[in-house]
C-alpha positions as a printed Julia matrix, in Angstrom:
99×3 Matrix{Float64}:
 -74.5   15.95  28.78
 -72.04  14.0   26.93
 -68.23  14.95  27.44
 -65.34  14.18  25.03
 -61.76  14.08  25.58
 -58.8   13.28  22.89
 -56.28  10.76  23.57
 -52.8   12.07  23.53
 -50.88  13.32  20.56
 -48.59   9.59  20.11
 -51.42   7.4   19.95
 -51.43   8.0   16.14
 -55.06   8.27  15.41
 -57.51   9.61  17.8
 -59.82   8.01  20.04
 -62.89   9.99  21.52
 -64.38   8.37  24.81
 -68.02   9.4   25.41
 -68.84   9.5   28.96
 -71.85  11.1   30.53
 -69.38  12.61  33.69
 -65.54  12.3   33.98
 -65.13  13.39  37.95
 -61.31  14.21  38.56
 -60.87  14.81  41.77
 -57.58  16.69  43.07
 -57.53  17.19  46.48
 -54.87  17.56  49.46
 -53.45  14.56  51.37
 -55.17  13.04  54.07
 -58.72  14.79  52.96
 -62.24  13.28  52.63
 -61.34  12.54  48.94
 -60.94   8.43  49.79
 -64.42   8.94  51.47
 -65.71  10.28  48.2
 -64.42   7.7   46.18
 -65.75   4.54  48.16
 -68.77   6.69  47.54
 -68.87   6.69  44.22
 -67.93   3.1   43.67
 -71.23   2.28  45.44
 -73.07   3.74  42.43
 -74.2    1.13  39.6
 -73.56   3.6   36.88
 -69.98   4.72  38.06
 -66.52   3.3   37.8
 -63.75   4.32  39.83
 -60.36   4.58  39.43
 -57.99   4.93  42.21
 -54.97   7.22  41.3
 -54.27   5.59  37.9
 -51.03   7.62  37.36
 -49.68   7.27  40.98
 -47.29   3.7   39.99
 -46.17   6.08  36.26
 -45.08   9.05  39.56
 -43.96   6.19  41.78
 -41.46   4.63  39.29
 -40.11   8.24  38.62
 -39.56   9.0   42.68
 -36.78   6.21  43.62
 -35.98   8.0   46.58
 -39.95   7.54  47.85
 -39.89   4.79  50.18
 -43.42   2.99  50.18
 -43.87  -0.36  52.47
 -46.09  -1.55  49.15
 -43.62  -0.1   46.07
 -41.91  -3.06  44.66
 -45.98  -4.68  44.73
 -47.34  -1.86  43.13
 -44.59  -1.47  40.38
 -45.12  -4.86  39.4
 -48.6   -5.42  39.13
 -48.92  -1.36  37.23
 -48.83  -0.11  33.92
 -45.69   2.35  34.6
 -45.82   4.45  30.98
 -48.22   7.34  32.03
 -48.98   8.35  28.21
 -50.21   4.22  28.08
 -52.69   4.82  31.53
 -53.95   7.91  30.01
 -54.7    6.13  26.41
 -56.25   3.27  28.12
 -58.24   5.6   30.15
 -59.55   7.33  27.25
 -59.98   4.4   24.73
 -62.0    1.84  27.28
 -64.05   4.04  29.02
 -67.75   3.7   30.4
 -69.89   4.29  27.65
 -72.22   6.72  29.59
 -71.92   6.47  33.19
 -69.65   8.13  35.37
 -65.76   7.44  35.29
 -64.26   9.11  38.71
 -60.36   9.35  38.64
C-alpha cells in the first residue's frame, strides 16, 4: 500500500513522496527502539534514519550539555522545516523509510 505525505506549507509547491511504509517510531528513552532500528537497517529494501530532527531540538536546548554537541551541530542540517522537506522530497521510492 502506497502512503503519501505533503511537504510543509513554506516549501512553495508541494512535493508528494511515495513510499511503500514510513515507520516512525516514538518511544521512551533507554527502550529497545535502537535495537529496532539496527534491525531495520539490515533490510535491503529499508532506509533508516536516526533521529533526523534531534541536531534542529539540540540547537534550540543550549542549556543541554552533550559530550558530542558542538560535532553534531556542525556536521547537521539545524532548520527542522529543511530536515522535514528533505525527508519528504528524497525519499525511497517504495521501500521502507524508518525515522
Amino acid at each position: 500500500r502506497e502512503v503519501r505525505r505533503l511537504a510543509p506549507r513554506g516549501e512553495g509547491r508541494r512535493r508528494i513522496m511515495a513510499a511503500s511504509v514510513i515507520i516512525n517510531l516514538w518511544s521512551a528513552p533507554r527502550c529497545c527502539s535502537t535495537a529496532l532500528m539496527y534491525s531495520f537497517a539490515q533490510r535491503s529494501d529499508t532506509t533508516v534514519m536516526d533521529e533526523p530532527l534531534y541536531a534542529s531540538w539540540l540547537a534550540k536546548h543550549p542549556e543541554c550539555a552533550r559530550p558530542y554537541r558542538e560535532e553534531l551541530l556542525r556536521a547537521s542540517e539545524l532548520d527542522g522545516r529543511k530536515v522535514v522537506a528533505s525527508l519528504l522530497s528524497s525519499g525511497p521510492e517504495g521501500g521502507v523509510l524508518f525515522l
